[in-house]
C-alpha positions as CSV (number, residue, x, y, z in Angstrom):
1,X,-40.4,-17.3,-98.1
2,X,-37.5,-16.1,-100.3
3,X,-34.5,-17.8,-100.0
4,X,-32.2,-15.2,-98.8
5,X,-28.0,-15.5,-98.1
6,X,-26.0,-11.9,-97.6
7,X,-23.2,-13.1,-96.2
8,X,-22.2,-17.2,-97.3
9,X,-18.4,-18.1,-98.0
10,X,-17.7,-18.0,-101.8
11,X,-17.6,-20.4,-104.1
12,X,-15.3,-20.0,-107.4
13,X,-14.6,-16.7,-106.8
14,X,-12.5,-15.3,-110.5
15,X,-11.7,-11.8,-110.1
16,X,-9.1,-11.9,-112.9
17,X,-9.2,-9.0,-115.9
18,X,-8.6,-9.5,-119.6
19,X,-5.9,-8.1,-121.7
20,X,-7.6,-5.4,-123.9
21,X,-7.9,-8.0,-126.7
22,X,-10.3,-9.9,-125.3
23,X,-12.9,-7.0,-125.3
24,X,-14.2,-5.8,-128.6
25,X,-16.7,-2.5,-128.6
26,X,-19.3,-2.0,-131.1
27,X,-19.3,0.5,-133.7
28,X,-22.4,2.9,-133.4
29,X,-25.6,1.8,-134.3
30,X,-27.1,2.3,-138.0
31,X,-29.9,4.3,-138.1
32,X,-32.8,1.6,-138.0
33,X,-31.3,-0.2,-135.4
34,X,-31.2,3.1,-133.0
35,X,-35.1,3.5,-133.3
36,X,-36.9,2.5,-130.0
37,X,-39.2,0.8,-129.7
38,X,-41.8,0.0,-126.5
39,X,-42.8,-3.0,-124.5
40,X,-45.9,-3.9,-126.1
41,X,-46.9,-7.3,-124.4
42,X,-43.6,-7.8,-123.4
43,X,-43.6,-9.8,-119.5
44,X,-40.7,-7.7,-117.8
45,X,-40.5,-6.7,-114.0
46,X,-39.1,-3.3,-112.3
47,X,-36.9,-3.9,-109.0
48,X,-35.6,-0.8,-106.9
49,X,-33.4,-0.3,-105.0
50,X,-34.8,-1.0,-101.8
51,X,-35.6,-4.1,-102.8
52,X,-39.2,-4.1,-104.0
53,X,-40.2,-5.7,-107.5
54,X,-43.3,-4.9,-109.9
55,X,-44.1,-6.8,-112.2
56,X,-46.0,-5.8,-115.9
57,X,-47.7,-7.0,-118.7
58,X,-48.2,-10.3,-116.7
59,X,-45.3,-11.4,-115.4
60,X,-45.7,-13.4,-112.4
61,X,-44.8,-12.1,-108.7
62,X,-42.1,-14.4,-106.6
63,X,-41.6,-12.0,-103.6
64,X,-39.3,-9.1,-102.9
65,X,-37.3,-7.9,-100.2
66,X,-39.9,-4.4,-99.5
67,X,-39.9,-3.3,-96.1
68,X,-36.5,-5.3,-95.1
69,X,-33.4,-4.2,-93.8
70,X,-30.1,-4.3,-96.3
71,X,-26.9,-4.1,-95.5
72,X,-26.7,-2.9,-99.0
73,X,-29.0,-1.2,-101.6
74,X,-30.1,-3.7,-104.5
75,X,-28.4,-2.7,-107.6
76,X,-29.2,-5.2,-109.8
77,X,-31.8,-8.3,-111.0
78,X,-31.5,-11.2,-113.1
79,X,-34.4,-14.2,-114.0
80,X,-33.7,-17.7,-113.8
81,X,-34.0,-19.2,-117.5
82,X,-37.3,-20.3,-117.5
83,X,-38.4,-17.1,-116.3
84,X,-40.0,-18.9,-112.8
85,X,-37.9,-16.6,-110.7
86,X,-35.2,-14.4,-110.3
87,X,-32.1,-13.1,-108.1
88,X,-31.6,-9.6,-106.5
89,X,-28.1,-8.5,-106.0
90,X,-27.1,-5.6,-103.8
91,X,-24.0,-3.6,-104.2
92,X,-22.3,-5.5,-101.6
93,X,-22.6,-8.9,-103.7
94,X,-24.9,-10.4,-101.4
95,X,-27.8,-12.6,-103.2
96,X,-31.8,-12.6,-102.9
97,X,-33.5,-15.7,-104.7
98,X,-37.0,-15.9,-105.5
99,X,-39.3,-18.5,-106.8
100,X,-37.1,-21.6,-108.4
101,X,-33.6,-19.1,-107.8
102,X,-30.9,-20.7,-106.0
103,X,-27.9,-19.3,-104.0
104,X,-24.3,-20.3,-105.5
105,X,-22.2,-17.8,-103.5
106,X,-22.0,-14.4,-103.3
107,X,-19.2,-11.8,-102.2
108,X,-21.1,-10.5,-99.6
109,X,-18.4,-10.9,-96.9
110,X,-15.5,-9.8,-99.1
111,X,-13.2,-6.7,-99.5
112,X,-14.1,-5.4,-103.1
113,X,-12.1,-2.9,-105.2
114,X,-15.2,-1.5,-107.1
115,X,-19.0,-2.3,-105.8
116,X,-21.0,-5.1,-107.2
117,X,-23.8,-3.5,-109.8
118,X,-25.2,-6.6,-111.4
119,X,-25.4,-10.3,-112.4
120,X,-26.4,-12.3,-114.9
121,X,-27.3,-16.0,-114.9
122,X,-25.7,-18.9,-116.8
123,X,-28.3,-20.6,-119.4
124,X,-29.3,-23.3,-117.3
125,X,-29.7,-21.4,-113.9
126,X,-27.0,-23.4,-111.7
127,X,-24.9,-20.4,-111.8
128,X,-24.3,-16.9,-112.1
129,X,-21.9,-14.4,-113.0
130,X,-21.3,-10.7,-111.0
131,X,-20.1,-7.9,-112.4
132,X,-18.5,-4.6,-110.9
133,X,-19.0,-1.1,-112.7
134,X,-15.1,-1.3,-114.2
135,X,-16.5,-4.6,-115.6
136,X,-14.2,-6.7,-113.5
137,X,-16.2,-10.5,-112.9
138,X,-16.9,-12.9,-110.4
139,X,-18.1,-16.6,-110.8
140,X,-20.3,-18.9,-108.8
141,X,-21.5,-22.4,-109.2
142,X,-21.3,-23.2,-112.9
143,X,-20.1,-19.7,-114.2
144,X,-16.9,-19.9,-116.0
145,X,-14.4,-17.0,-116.5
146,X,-14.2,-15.5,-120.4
147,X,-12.6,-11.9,-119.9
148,X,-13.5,-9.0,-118.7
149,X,-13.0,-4.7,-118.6
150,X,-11.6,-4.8,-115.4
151,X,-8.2,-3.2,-116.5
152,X,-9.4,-1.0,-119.4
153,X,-10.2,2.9,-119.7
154,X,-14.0,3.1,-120.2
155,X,-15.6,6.5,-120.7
156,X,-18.9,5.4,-119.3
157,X,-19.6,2.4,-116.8
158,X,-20.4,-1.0,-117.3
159,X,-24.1,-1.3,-116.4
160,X,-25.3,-4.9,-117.8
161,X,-24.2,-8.5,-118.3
162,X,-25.9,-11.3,-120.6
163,X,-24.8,-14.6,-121.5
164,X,-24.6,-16.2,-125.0
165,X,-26.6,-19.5,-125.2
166,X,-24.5,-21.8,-125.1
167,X,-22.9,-20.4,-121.5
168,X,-19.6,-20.1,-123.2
169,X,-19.4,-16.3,-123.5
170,X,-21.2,-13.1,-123.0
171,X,-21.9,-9.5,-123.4
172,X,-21.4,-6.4,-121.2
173,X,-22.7,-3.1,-122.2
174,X,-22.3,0.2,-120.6
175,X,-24.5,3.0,-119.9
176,X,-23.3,4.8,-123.2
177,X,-24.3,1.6,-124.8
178,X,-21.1,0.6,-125.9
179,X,-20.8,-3.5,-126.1
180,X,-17.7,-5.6,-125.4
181,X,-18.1,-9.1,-126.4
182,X,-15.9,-12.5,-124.5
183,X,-15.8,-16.1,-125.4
184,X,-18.8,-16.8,-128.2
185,X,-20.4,-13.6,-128.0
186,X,-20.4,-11.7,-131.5
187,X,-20.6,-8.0,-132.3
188,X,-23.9,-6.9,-134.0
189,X,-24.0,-2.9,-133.1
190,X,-24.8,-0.7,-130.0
191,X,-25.7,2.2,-129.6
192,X,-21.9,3.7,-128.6
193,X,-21.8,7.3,-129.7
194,X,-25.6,8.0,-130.3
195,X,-27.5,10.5,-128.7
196,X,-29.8,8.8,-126.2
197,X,-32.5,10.3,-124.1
198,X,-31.7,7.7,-121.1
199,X,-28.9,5.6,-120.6
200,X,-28.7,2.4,-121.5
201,X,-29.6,-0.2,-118.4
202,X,-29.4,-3.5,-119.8
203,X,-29.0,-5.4,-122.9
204,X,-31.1,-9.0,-123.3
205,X,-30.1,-11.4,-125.9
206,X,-32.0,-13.0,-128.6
207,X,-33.2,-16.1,-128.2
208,X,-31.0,-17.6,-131.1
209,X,-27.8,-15.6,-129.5
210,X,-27.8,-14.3,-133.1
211,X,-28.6,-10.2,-132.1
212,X,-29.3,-8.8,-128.7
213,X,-31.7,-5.3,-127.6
214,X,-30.3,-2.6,-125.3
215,X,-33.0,-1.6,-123.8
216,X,-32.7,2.1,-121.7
217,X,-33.4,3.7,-118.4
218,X,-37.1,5.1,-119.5
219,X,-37.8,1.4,-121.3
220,X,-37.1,2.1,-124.5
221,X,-35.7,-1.2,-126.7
222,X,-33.0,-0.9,-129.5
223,X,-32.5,-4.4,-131.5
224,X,-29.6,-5.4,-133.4
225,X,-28.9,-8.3,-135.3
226,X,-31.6,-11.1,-135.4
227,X,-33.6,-9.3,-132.2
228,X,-35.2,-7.0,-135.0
229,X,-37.4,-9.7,-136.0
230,X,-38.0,-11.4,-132.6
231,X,-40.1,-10.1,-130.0
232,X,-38.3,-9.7,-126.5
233,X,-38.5,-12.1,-124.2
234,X,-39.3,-11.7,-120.0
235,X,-36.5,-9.5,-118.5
236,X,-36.4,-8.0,-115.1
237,X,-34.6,-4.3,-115.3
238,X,-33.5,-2.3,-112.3
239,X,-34.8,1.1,-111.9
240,X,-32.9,3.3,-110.4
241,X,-33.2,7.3,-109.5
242,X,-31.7,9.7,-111.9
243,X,-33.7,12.4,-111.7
244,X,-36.7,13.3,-109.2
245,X,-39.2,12.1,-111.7
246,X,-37.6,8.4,-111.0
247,X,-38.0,9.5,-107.5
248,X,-41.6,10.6,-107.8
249,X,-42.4,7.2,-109.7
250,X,-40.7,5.1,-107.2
251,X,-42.7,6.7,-104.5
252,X,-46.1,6.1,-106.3
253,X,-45.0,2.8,-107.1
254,X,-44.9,2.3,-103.3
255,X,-48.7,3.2,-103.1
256,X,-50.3,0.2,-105.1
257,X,-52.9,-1.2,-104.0
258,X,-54.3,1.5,-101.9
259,X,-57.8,2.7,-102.5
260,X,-59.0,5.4,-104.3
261,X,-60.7,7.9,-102.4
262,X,-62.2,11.5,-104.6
263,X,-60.4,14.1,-102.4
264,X,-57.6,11.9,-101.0
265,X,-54.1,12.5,-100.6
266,X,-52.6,9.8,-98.4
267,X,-51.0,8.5,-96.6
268,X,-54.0,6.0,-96.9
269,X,-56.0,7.1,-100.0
270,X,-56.0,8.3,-102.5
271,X,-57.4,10.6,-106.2
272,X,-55.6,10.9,-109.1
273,X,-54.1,14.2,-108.6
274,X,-53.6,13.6,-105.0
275,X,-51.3,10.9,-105.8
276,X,-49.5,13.2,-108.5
277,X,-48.9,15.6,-106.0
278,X,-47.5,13.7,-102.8
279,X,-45.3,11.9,-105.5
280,X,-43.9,14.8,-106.7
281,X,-43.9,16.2,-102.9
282,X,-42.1,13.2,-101.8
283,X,-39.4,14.1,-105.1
284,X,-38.4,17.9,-103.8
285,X,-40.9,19.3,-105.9
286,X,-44.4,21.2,-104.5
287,X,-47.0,21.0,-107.5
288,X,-50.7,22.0,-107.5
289,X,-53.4,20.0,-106.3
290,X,-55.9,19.8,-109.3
291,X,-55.4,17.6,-112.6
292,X,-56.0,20.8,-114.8
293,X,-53.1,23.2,-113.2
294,X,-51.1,20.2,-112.8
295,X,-50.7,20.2,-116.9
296,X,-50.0,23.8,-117.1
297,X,-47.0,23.3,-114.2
298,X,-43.3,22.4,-116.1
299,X,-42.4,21.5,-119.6
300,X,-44.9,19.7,-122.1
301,X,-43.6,16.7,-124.0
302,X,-45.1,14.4,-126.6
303,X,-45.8,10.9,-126.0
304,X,-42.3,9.8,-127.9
305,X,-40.3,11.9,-125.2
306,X,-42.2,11.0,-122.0
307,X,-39.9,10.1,-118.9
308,X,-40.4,8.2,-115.7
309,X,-42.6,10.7,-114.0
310,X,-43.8,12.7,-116.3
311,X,-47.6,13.4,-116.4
312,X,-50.1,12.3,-118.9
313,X,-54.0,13.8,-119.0
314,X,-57.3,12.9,-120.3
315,X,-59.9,15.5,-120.9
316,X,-63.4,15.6,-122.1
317,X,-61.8,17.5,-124.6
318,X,-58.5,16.6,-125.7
319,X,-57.7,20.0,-127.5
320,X,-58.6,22.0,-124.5
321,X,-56.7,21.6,-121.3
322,X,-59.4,23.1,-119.0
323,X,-61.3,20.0,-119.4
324,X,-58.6,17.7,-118.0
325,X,-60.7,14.7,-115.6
326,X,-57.8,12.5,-114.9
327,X,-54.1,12.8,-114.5
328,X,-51.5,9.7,-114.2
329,X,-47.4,9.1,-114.1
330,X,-45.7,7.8,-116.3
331,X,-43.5,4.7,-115.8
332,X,-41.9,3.9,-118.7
333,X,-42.3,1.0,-121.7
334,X,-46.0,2.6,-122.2
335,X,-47.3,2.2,-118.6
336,X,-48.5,4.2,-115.9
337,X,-49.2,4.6,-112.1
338,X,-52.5,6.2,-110.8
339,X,-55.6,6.2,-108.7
340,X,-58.4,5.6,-111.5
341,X,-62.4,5.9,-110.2
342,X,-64.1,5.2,-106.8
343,X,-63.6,1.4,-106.4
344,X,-60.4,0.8,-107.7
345,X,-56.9,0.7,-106.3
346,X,-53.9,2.6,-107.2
347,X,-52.9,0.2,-110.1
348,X,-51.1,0.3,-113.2
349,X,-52.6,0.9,-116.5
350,X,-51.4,0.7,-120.2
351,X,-51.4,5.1,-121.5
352,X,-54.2,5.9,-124.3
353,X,-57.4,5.6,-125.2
354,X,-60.7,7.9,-125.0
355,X,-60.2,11.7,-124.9
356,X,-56.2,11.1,-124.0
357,X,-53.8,14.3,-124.5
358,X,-51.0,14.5,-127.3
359,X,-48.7,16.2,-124.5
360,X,-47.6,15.3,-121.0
361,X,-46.0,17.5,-118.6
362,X,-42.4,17.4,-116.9
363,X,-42.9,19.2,-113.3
């Protein structure tokens, strides 16, 4: 069972703000550094929030709070260092713990000025940090206060927190992907004043607190400094519904492990189209039923401009559309939700391979 505490008096609580001195914003990103790149290999997890976790390329699951009731939606996800658990937040304050996470405190039964919408943890997991959307902090167990945006004018909202190394700083970046630096943290870029396809969601330090990545809504991963030689570590990143394909992915996402049946479409099997369509259904948007119209139905993009939702084919024929067999979702960092072949579950699956299509479809 998760250990689970909403509503536990709080322990050193700082809800102070820093002078505008103490936060420095990066000057856009050069050009290499604002080239994404995916999540090949990379262990990372997916939270929503309602409060269920997915977890990819391997990463282990610790539990999740699916199916129970919050006093709050989730609005944010964090791993303990060595990567054996993590914390959901929800926008009240109050803390989830999983696997080797512990509970410090939370601000679940306080009066706040500005929602909570994330945490981070300090480097050697006795503590955390929250963080409102004006950037303004709060501190539990061995967290220590180093600044914060609390008090300044931002033209986008604070979305992410990360610790430097040694504890005795950190990073916020907002969805724009401006960076503000406090205590040790150093500038090395951002992505301030580029032209992004998704907003920024998070930002995950190197390992030698020498660089950092932003890494976007649709999973995309922007290095700077020494994270353009490193590969990125485990990270948990909490999706969140923009548009009605984030809707339509969350609802497939809620479908996993139920059979596939050729002709089904749910609640309690299902084909690949079938799947496609309810998602979509469940979205606000009424699609076809068959694979083949289902390409022809919205906007084709190329693989580089695929969202959360979108639609990606195979065909015995990739150059001709009518001979589309198999339609899937897309889910971002080069994965994808669907109901493969008789036998099988509705799973995730890497996108490629034999008779793939160049395009995908936005409904």
């Amino acid at each position: 069972m998760p250990a689970v505490a909403t509503v536990s008096a709080v322990a050193a609580l700082s809800g102070l703000v820093a002078t505008p001195a103490t936060a420095a914003q990066a000057a856009p990103a050069t050009p290499a550094a604002a080239t994404p790149a995916p999540l090949y290999g990379s262990p990372y997890y997916l939270a929503s929030p309602s409060g269920a976790v997915w977890p990819f390329n391997g990463a282990p699951n610790y539990g999740s709070m699916a199916g129970a009731r919050l006093n709050a939606q989730i609005v944010g996800t964090t791993l303990t260092p060595d990567s054996h658990g993590y914390w959901l937040v929800a926008g009240d304050g109050g803390i989830f713990s999983f696997g080797d996470a512990h509970f410090y405190g939370s601000t679940g039964n306080l009066r706040l000025n500005r929602p909570v919408i994330g945490m981070a943890a300090t480097p050697d997991g006795h503590g955390y940090w929250l963080f409102a959307g004006d950037g303004g902090v709060f501190t539990f167990g061995d967290a220590h206060f180093y600044g914060s945006t609390g008090n300044l004018h931002l033209s986008q909202p604070i979305v992410g927190m990360t610790p430097t190394p040694d504890g005795h700083g950190y990073w916020m970046v907002a969805a724009d992907g401006g960076v503000f630096t406090f205590g040790t943290a150093h500038l090395y870029g951002s992505l301030a004043r580029s032209a992004l396809g998704q907003p920024v969601a998070r930002l995950v330090t190197a390992r030698n607190g020498a660089g950092y990545w932003e890494i976007a809504h649709d999973g995309d991963v922007y290095p700077f400094g020494s994270a353009s030689t490193q590969s990125v570590p485990t990270f948990a990143l909490l999706h969140t519904v923009l548009t009605a394909g984030d809707a339509a992915m969350e609802w497939a996402m809620a479908q996993l492990g139920k059979p596939y049946q050729w002709g089904g479409s749910g609640p309690a099997s299902f084909d690949c189209s079938g799947l496609v369509m309810r998602a979509w259904e469940a979205a606000g948007v009424d699609i076809p039923r068959v694979a083949a119209d289902q390409y022809d139905f919205g906007t084709h993009a190329g693989i580089a401009q695929l969202r959360m939702g979108d639609l990606v084919f195979w065909a015995d024929n990739p150059a001709q559309p009518s001979s589309i067999y198999h339609v899937a979702m897309y889910i971002g960092g080069h994965h994808m939700v669907n109901a493969p072949y008789t036998g099988q579950v509705v799973r995730t699956d890497w996108i490629g391979g034999p008779g793939f299509v160049s395009l995908g479809t936005r409904p």
